[in-house]
N, CA, C and O atoms as a Tinker XYZ file with bonds, in Angstrom:
   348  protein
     1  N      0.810000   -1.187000    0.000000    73     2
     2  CA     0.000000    0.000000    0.000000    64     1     3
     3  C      0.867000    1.270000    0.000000    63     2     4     5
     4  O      0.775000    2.206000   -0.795000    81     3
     5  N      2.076000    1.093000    1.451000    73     3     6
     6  CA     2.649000    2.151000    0.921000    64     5     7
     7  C      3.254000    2.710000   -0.356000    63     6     8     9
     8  O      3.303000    3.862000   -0.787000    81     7
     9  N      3.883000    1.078000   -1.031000    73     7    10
    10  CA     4.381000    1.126000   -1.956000    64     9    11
    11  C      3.850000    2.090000   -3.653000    63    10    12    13
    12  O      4.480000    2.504000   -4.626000    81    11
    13  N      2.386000    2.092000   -3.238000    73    11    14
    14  CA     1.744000    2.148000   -4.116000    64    13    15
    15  C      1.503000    3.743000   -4.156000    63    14    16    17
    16  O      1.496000    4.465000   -5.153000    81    15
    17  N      1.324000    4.070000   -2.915000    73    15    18
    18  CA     0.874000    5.985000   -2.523000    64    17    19
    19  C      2.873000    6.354000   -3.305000    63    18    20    21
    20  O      3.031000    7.083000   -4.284000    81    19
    21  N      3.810000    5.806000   -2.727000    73    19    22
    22  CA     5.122000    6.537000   -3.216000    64    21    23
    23  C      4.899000    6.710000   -5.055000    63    22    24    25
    24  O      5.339000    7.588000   -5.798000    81    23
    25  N      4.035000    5.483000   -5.377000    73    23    26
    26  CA     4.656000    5.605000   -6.597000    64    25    27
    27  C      3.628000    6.600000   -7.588000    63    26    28    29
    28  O      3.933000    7.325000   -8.535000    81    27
    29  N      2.188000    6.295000   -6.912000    73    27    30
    30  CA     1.664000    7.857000   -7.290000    64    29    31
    31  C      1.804000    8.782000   -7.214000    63    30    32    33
    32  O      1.261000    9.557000   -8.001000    81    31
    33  N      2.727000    9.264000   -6.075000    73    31    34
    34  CA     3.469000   10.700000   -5.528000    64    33    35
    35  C      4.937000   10.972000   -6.933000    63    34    36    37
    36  O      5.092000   12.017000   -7.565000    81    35
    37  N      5.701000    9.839000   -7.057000    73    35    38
    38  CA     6.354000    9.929000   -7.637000    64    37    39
    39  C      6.431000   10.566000   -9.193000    63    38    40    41
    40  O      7.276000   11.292000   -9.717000    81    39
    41  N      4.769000    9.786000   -9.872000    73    39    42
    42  CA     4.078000   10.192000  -10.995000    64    41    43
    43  C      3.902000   11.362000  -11.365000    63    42    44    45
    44  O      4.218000   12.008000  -12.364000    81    43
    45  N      3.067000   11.671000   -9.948000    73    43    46
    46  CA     2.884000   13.649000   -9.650000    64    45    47
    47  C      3.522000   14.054000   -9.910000    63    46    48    49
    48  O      3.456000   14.888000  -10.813000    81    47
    49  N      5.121000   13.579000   -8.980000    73    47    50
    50  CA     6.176000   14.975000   -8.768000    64    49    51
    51  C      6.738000   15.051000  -10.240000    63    50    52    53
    52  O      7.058000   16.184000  -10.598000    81    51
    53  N      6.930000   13.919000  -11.253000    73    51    54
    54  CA     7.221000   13.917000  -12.560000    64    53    55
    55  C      6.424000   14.743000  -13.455000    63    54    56    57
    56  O      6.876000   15.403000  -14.391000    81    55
    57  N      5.094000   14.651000  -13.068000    73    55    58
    58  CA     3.935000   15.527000  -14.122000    64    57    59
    59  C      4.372000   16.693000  -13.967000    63    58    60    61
    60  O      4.399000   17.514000  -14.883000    81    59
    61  N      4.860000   16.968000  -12.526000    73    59    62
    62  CA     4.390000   18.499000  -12.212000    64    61    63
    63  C      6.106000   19.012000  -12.590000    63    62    64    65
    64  O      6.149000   20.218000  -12.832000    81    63
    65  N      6.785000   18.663000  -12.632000    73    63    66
    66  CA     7.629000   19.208000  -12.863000    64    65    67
    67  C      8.153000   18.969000  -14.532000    63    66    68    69
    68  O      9.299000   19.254000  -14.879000    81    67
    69  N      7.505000   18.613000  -15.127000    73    67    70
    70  CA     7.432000   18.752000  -16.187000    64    69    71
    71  C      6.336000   19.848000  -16.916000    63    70    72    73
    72  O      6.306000   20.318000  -18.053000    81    71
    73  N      5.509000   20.020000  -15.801000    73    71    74
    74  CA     4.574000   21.462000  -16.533000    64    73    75
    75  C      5.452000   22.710000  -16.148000    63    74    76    77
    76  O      5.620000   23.670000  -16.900000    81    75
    77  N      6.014000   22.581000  -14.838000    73    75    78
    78  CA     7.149000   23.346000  -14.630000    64    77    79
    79  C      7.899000   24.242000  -15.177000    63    78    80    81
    80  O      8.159000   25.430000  -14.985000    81    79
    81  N      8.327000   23.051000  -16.230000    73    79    82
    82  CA     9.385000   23.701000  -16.845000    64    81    83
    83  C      9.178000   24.508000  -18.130000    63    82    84    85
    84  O      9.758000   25.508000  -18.550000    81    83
    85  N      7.780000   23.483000  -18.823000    73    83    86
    86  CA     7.011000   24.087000  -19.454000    64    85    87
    87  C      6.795000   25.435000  -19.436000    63    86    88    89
    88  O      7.280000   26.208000  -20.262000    81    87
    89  N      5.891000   25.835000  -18.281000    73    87    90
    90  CA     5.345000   26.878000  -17.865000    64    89    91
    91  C      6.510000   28.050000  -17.758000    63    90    92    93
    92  O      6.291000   29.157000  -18.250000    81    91
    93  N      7.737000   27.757000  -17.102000    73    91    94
    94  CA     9.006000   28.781000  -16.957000    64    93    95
    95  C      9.270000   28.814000  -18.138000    63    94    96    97
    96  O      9.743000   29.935000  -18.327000    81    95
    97  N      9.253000   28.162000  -19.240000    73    95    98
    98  CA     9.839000   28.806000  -20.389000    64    97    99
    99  C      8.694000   29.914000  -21.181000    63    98   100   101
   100  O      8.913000   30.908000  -21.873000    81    99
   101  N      7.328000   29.230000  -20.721000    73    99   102
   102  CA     6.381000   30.087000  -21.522000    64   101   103
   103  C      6.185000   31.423000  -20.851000    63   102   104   105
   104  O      5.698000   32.360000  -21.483000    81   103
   105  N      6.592000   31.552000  -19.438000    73   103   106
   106  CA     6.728000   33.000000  -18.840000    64   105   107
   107  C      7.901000   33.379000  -19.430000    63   106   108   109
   108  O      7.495000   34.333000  -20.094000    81   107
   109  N      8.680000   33.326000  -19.578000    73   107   110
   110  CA    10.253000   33.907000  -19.823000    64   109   111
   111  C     10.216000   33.943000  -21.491000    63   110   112   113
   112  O     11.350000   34.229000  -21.876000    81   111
   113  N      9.492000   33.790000  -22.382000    73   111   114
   114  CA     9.050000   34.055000  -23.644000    64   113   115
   115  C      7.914000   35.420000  -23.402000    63   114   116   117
   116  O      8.001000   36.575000  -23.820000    81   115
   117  N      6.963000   34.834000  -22.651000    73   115   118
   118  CA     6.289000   35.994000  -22.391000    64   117   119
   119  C      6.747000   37.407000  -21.625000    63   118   120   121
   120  O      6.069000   38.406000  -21.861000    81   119
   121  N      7.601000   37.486000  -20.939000    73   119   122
   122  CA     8.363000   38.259000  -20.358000    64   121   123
   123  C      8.888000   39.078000  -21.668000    63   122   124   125
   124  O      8.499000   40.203000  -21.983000    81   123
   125  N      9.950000   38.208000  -22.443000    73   123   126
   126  CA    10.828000   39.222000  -23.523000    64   125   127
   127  C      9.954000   39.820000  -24.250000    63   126   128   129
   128  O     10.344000   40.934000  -24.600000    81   127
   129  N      8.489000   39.416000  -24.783000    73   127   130
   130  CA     7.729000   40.126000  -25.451000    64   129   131
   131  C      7.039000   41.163000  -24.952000    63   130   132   133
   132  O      6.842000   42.177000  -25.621000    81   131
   133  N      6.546000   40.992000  -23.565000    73   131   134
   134  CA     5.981000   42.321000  -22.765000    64   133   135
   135  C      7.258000   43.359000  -22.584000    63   134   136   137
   136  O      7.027000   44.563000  -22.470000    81   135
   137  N      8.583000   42.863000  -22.563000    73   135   138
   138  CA     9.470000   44.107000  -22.599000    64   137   139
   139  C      9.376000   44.502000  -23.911000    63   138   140   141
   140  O      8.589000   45.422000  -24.137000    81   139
   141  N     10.050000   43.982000  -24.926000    73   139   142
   142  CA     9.245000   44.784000  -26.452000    64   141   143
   143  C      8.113000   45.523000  -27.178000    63   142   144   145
   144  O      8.092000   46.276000  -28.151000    81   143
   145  N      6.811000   44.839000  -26.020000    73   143   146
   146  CA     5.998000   45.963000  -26.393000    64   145   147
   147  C      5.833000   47.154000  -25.886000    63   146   148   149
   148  O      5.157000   47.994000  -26.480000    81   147
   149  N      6.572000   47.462000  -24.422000    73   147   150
   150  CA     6.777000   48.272000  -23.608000    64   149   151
   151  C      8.094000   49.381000  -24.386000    63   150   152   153
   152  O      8.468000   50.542000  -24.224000    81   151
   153  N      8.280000   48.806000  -24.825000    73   151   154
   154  CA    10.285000   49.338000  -25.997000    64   153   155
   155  C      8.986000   50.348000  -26.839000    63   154   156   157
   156  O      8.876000   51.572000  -26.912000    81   155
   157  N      8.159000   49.287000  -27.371000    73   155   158
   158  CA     7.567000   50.151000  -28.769000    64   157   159
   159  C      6.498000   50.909000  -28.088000    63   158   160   161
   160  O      6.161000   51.926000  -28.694000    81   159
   161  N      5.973000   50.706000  -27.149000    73   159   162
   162  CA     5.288000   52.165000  -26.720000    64   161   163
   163  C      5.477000   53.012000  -26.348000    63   162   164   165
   164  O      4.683000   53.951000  -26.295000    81   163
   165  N      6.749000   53.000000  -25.897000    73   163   166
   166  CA     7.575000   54.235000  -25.364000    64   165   167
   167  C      7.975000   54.942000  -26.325000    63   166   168   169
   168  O      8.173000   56.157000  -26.287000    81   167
   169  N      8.137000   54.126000  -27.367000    73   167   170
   170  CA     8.857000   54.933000  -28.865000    64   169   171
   171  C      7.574000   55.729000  -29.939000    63   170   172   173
   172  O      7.541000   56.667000  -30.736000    81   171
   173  N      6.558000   54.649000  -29.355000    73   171   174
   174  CA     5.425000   55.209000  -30.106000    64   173   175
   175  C      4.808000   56.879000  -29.315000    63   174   176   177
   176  O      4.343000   57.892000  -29.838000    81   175
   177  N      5.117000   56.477000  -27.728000    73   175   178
   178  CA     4.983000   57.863000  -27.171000    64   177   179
   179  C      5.903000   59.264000  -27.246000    63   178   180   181
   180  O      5.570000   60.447000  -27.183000    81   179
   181  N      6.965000   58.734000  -27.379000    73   179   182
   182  CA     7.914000   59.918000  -28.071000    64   181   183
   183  C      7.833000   60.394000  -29.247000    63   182   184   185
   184  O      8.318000   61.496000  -29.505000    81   183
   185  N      7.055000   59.472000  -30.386000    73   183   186
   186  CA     6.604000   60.162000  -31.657000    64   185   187
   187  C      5.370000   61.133000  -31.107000    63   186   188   189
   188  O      5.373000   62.364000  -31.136000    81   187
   189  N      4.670000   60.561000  -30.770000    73   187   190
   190  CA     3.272000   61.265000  -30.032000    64   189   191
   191  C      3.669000   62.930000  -29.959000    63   190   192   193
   192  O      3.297000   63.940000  -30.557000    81   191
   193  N      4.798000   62.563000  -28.700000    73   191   194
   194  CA     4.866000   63.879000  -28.373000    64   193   195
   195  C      5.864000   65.184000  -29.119000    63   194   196   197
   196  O      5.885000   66.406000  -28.976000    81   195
   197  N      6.651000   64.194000  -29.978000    73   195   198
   198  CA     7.286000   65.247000  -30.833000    64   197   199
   199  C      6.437000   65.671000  -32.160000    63   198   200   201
   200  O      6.714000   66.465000  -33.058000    81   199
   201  N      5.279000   64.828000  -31.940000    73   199   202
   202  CA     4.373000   65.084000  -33.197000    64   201   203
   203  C      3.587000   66.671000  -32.618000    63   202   204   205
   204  O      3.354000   67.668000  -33.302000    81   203
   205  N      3.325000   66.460000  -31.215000    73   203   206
   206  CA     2.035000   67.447000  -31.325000    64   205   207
   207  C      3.060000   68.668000  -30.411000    63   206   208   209
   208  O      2.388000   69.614000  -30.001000    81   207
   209  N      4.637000   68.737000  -30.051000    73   207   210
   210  CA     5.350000   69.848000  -29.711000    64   209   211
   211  C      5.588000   70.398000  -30.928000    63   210   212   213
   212  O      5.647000   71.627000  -30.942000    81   211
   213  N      5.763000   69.739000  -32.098000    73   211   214
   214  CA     6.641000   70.733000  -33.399000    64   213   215
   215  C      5.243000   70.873000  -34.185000    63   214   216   217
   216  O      4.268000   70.210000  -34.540000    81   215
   217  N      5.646000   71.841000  -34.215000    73   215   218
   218  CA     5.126000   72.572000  -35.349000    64   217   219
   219  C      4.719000   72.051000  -37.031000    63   218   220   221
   220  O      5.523000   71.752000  -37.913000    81   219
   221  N      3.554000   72.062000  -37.094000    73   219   222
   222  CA     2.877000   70.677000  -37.851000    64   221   223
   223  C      3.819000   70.963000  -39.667000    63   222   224   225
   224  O      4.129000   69.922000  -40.245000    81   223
   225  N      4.063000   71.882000  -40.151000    73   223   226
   226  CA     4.926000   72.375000  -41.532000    64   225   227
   227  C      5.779000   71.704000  -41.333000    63   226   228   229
   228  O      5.958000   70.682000  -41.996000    81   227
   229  N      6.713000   72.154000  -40.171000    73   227   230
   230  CA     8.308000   71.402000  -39.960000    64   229   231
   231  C      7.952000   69.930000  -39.514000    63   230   232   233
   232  O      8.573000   69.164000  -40.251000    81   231
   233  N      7.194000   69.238000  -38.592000    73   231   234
   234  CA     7.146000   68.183000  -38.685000    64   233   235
   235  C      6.973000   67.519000  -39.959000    63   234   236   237
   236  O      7.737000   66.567000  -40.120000    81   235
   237  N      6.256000   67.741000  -40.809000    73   235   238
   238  CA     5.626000   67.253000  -42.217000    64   237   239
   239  C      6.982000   67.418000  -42.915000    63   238   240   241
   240  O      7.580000   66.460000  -43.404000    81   239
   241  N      7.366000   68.480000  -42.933000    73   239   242
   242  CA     8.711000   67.915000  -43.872000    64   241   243
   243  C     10.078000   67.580000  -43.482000    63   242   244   245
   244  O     10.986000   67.545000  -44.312000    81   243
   245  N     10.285000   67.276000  -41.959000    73   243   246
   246  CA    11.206000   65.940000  -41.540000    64   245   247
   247  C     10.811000   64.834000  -41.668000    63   246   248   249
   248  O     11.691000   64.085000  -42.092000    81   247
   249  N      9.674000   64.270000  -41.459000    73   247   250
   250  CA     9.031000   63.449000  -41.844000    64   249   251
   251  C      9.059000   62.629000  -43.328000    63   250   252   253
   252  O      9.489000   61.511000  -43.611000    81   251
   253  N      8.626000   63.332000  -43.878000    73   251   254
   254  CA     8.445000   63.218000  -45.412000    64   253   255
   255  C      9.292000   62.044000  -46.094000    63   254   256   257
   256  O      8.740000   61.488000  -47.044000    81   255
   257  N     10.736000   61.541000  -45.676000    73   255   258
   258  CA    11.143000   60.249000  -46.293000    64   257   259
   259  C     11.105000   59.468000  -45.819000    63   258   260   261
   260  O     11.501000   58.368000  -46.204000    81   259
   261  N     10.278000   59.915000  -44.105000    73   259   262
   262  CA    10.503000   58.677000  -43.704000    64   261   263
   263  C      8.928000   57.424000  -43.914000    63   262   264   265
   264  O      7.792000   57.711000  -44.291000    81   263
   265  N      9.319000   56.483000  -43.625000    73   263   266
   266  CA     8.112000   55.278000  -43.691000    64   265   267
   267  C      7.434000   55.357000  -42.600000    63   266   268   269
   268  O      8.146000   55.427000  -41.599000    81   267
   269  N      5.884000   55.379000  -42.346000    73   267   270
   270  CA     5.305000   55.625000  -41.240000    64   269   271
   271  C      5.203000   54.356000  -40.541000    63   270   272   273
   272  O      5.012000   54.409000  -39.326000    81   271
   273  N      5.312000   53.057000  -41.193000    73   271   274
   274  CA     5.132000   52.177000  -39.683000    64   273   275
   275  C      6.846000   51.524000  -40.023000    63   274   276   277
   276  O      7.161000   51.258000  -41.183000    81   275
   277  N      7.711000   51.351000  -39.003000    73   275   278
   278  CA     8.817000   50.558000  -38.691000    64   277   279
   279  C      8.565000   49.082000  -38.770000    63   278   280   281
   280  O      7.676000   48.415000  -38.241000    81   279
   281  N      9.857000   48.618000  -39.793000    73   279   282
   282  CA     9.810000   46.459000  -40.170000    64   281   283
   283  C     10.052000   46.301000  -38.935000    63   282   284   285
   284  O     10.565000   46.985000  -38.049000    81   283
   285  N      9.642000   45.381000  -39.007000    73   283   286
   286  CA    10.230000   44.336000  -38.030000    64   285   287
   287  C     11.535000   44.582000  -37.377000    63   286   288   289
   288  O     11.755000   45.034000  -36.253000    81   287
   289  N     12.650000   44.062000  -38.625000    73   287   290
   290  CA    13.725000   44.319000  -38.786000    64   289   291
   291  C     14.452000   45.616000  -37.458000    63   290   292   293
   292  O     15.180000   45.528000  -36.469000    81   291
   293  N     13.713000   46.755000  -38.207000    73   291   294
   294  CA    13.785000   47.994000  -37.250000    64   293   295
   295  C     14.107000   47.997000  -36.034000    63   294   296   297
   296  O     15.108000   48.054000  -35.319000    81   295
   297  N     12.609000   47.895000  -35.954000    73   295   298
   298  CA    12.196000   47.156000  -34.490000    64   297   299
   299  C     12.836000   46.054000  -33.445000    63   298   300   301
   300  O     12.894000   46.119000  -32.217000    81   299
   301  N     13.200000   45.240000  -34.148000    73   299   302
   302  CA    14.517000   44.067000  -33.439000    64   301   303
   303  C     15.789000   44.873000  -33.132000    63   302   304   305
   304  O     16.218000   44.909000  -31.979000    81   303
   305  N     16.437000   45.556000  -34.192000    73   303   306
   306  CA    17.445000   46.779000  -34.139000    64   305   307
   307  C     17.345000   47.512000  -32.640000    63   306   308   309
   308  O     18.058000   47.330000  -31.653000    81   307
   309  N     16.332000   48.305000  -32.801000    73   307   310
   310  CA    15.932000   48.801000  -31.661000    64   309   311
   311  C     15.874000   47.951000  -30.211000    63   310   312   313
   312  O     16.235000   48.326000  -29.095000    81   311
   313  N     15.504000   47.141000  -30.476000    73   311   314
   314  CA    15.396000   46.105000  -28.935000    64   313   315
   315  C     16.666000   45.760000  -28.883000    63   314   316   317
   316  O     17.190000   45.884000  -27.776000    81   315
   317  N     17.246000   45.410000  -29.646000    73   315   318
   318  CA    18.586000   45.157000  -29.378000    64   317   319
   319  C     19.732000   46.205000  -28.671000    63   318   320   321
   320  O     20.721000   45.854000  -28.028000    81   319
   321  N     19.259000   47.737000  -29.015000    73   319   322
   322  CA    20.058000   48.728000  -28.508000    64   321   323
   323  C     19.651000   49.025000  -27.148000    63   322   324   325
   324  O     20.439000   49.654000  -26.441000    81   323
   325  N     18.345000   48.599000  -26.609000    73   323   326
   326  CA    17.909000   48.584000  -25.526000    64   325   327
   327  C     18.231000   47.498000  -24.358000    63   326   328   329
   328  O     18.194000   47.544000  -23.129000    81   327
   329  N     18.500000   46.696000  -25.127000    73   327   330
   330  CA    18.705000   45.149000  -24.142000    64   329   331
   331  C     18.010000   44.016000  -24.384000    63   330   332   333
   332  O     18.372000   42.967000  -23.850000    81   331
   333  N     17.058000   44.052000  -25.109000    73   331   334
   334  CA    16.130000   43.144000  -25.452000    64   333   335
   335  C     16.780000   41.970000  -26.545000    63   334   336   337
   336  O     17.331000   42.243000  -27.612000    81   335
   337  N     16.664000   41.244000  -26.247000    73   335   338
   338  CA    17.091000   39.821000  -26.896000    64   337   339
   339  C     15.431000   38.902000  -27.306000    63   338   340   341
   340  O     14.438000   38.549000  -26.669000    81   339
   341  N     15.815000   38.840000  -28.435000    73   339   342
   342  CA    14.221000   38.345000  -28.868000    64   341   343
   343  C     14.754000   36.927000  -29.186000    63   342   344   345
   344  O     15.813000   36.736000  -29.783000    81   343
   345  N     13.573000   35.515000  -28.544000    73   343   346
   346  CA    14.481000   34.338000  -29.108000    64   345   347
   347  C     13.594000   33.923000  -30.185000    63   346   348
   348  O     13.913000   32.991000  -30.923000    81   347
């Protein structure tokens, strides 16, 4: 009988530490992405506000070559100068 409770305990402690580990990797994925979207809202808020401090003529034509939404690419660039490691 005892034999039998160890080896269901044993089963457990195997299940569970196998969701474990699971689970720590799917936080720590989720982690690097909540810092990246936190990267791009901060960047999206500094456009914000240099949009509505300058002066809408001169904004419009600094502007003007640039592409209004940032690749990917960019964007990884950027996380990368910040600290962000994307896996």
């Amino acid at each position: 009988m005892l034999l039998q409770l160890s080896l269901i305990a044993a089963v457990a402690a195997t299940i569970g530490a196998i969701f474990a580990i699971w689970r720590w990797s799917y936080a720590l994925q989720a982690y690097k992405l909540q810092k990246l979207q936190l990267m791009i809202q901060i960047l999206m808020l500094d456009e914000s506000r240099e949009y509505w401090k300058t002066p809408k003529m001169i904004y419009c034509k600094e502007k003007k070559n640039f592409k209004t939404l940032p690749t990917i690419k960019a964007i990884y660039e950027e996380g990368k100068k910040v600290g962000i490691e994307i896996a």
